[in-house]
N, C-alpha and C positions, 0 to 999 in steps of 0.2 A: 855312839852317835850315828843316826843315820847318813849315807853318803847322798850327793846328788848325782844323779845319769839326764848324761846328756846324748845325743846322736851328734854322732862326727864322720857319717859313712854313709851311703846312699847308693844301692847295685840294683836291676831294674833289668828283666828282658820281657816286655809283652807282646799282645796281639796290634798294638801301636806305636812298639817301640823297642830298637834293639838295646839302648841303654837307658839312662834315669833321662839324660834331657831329650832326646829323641820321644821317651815317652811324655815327660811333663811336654813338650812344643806339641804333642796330640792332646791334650787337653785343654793347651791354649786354645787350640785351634779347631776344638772339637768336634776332631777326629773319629771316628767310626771302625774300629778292626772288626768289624762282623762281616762274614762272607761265606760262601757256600763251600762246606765240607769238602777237603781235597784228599784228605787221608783215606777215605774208603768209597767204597760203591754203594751210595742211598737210597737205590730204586727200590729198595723193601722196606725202606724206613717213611715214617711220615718227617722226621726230624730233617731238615736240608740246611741250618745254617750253623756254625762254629765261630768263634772267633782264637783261630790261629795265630802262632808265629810265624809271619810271612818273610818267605825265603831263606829260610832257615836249614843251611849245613852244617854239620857238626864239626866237618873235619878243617869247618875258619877257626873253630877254638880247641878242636881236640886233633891229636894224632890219632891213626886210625885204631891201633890197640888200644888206646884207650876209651874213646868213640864207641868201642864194639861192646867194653865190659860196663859202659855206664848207661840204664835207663835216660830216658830221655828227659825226667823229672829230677836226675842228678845233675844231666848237664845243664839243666837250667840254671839248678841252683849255684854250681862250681861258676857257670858264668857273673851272675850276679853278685855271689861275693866276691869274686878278683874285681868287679868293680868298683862296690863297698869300701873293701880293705885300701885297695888304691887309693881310691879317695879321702880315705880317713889319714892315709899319711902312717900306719901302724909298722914300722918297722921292727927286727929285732933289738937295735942298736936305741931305741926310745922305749920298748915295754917288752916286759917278761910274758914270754910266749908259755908258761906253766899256767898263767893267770887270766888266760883268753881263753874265754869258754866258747862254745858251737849250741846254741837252741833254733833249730831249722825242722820246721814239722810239714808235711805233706797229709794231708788226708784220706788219700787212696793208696800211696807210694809207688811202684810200677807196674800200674795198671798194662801196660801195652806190652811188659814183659810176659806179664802172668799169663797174658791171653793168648802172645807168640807162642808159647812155650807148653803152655797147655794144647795146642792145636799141631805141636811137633811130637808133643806123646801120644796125642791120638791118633794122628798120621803114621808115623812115624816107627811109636813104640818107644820104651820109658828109656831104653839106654840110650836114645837119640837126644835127650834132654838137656841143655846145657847145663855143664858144671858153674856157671857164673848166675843160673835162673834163681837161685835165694837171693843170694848177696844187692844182683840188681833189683831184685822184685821189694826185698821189706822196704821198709817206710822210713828207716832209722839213717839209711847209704847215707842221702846229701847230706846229710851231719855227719856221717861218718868219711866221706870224699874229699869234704870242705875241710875238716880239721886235718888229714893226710896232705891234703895239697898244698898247705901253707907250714907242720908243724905246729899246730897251735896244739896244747896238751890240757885245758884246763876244762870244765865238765861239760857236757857233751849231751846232751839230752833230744827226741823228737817227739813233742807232743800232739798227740793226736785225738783230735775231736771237729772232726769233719771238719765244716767250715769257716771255721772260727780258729785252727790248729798253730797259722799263722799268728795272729793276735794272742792267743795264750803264750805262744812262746817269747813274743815279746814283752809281756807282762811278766814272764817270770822270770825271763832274763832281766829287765829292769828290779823286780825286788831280792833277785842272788847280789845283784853290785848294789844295792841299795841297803845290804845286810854285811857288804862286806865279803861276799867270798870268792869275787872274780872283776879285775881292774876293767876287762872288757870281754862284752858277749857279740857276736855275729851272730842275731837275730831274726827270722822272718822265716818264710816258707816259699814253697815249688807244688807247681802239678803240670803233670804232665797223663792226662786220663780220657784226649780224645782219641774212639779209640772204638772201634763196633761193638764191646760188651758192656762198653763206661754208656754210649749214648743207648743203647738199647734198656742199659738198667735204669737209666734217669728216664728217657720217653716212657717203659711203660708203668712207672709211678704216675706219667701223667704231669710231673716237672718242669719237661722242656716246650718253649715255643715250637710249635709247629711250621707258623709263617714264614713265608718268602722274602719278606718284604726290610731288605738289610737295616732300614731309619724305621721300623715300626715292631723289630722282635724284642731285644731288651729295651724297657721303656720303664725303671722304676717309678712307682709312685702315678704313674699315669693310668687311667679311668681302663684303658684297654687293654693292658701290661696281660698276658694269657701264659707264662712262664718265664724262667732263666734261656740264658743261650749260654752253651761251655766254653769256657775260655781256658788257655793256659801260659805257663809262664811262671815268672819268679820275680818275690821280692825282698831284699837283703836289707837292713840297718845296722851300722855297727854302733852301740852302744858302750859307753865310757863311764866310769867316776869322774865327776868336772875336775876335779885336781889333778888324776893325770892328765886330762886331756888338757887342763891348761899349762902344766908343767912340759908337755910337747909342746905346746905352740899350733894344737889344733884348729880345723874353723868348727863351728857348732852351730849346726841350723838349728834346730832347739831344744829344751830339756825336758824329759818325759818327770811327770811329774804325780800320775795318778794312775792304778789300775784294779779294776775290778772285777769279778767273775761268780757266776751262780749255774743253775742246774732249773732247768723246765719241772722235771719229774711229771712229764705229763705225757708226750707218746714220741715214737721211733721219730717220726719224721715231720711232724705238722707244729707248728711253735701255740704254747698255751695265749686261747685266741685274747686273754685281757692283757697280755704283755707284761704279766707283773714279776716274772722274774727276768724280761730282758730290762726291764727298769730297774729292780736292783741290782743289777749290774752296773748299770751307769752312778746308782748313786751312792755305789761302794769306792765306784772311782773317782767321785766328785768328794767323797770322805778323805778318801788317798789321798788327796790332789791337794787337802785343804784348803777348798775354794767354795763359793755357792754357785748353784744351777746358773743363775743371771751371769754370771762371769762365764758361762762356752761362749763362745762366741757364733761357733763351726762345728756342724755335725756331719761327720761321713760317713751316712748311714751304708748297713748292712745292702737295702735297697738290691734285693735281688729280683725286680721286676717279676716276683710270683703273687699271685693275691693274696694269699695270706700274710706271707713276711710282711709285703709294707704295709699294711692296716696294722699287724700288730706290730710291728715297730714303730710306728706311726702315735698307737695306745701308748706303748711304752715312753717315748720319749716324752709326749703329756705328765705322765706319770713321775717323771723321774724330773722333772725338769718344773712343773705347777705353771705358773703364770709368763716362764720365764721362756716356755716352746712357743711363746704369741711372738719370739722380736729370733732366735735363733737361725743363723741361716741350715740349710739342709741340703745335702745331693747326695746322688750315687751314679760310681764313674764307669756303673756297669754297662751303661749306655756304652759306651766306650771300648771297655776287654772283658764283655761279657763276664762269665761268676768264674772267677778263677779256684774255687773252692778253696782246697784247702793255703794256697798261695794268696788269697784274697787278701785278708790282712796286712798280709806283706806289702805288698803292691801299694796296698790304700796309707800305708804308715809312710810309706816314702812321700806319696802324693801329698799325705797333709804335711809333712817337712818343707818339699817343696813351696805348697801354699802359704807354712809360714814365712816362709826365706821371700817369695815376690808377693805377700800381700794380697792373694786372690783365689776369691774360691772357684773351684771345677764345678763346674753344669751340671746339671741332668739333664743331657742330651735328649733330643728328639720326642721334650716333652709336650703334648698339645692339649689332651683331654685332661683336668681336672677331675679331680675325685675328694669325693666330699670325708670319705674316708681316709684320705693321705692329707688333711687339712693344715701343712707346714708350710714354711716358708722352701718349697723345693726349688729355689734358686736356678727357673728353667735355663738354659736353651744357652744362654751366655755367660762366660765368666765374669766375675763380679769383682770390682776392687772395693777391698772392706780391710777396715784395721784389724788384723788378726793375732790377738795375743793369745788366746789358749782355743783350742781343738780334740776335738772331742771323735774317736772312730769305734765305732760297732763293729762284730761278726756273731753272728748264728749259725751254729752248726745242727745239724742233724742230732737227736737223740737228746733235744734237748739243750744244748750248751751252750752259752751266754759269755761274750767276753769282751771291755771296755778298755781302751786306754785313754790317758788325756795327755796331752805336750803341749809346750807352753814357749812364744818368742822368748830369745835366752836374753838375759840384759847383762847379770852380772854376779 
């Protein structure tokens, strides 16, 4: 028999927030982390805005050797699940740590590694290279940091498919305990890719906002929206079998109940423009989920303020949804901490927990101009109190990749 998975954990470091309520009180409050690039010298770049983690030292959460041998997209992640795990209450003396699994995916991995370290073999010369330059640089660490850090020993996985790497892992951490082969997964994703080679590869794709203007660069779904702004950061969900977690005496913000996943097959970077396979993704998760399209409530779209994404997400969720995209609420909280890539999912799964937990959807910030092509209910500018019983979140990656989950207020 299938099991049920609940979230009983919630870890969170963004460009609004050093932990989960710190960031959820920026969305209340809708908040802006978009600001002018601190990490490097822009005067060659057209690109001049980021949204950062601001004030950000390592050596608050690391000792300094340890600080040195971890990218900056591991300490994210290590940060965010000691807050997760914390929160969940996961001890060893309440659940067998063989059966706690690690799915934390990055979609770049250490980008700022590669690029240091590449720039110290050419400076430098190759025996100058750090012995730590693989370990920190793959993609796989914060999975592999996170399960060291705590002793958790059960499977261990980083899925990576751009921006969306976040959200598949928690889809497929929800069907390993949904199948039975892990009592609980520490789920989500990190990036850490601002960075002179990460923003020079996205600007000359022609990707990133170029503007000044901190309330008018990330704008999804708005008539003007002229690209993403890079964001980084981490976000964690620990996910449980409802029996153990009720057999602990857990709290449970809510239970994931659907997920779904498809493939573009259509080009490297540009999403197929009629949206038909980011729609069957949604309505593979709406299959999951055993529920009809009318029953979302709350969509948290992908919404990466590029023109193409929200038109054809926009397509898609018509599509996946018929009659029932006329009454749906919608936003994206990139307005907020810009596209966290491959950490995006993360971030966005915790935010819709929380929106189940207080009953209110996040904005789409600093939206003005309508577009007849984003024709949704984009839930501008204010949060909204709405009965939220199931919730629905999107990621699009690069190369094509499509990925759905849905979570549902828990009752019982």
């Amino acid at each position: 028999m299938e099991k049920r998975v609940v979230i009983t954990g919630l870890g969170a470091i963004t460009p609004i927030g050093k932990d989960v309520e710190e960031t959820w009180k920026g969305i209340e409050n809708k908040k802006c982390g978009i600001d002018e690039i601190t990490v490097f010298d822009t005067s060659t770049f057209k690109t001049k805005l980021d949204a950062e983690v601001k004030d950000y030292n390592p050596l608050d959460y690391f000792e300094q050797k340890q600080a040195k041998r971890f990218d900056r997209s591991s300490q994210f992640a290590v940060i965010a699940a000691r807050e997760a795990v914390k929160d969940s209450g996961i001890t060893k003396e309440n659940t067998d740590f063989d059966r706690v699994g690690i799915f934390v995916s990055s979609g770049i991995g250490g980008l700022r590694t590669i690029q240091e370290q590449c720039e110290v073999n050419y400076v430098k010369g190759n025996t100058r290279v750090s012995p730590m330059f693989i370990p920190m640089s793959i993609a796989n660490m914060p999975a592999g940091n996170i399960a060291i850090e705590f002793g958790f020993k059960g499977e261990s996985m980083s899925i990576v498919t751009a921006c969306a790497s976040s959200t598949h892992a928690i889809g497929e951490a929800y069907k390993t305990i949904k199948q039975g082969y892990e009592d609980v997964i520490i789920a989500g994703g990190t990036e850490a890719s601002i960075c002179t080679v990460g923003i020079a590869g996205f600007e000359n794709m022609k990707a990133l906002c170029t503007g000044t203007d901190k309330t008018r660069a990330s704008i999804p779904f708005d008539k003007e929206r002229s690209g993403f702004v890079m964001g980084e950061g981490s976000g964690i969900v620990v996910l449980e079998e409802l029996e153990h977690a009720k057999k602990r005496g857990a709290k449970i913000y809510a239970e994931l109940i659907g997920f779904g996943s498809t493939t573009d097959a259509y080009h490297i970077t540009s999403p197929c423009p009629d949206g038909e396979c980011g729609a069957k993704a949604m309505v593979r998760a709406i299959q999951d989920a055993k529920i009809k399209p009318e029953d979302v409530n709350y969509i948290n779209a992908h919404g990466t303020s590029t023109h193409l994404n929200d038109s054809t997400e926009t397509m898609a969720i018509k599509t996946a949804l018929g009659d029932a995209s006329k009454k749906v609420m919608v936003s994206s909280i990139k307005g907020n901490i810009g596209h966290l890539l491959g950490a995006a999912g993360g971030v966005e799964a915790v935010v819709c927990a929380k929106a189940i937990e207080n009953q209110l959807v996040p904005p789409t910030i600093n939206y003005i101009e309508k577009d007849e092509e984003c024709d949704l209910d984009i839930v501008p500018n204010e949060p909204r109190k709405a009965d939220l019983d199931i919730v629905m979140s999107n990621s699009l990656g690069f190369g094509g990749h499509n990925a759905c989950i849905i979570m549902k207020k828990f009752t019982k």
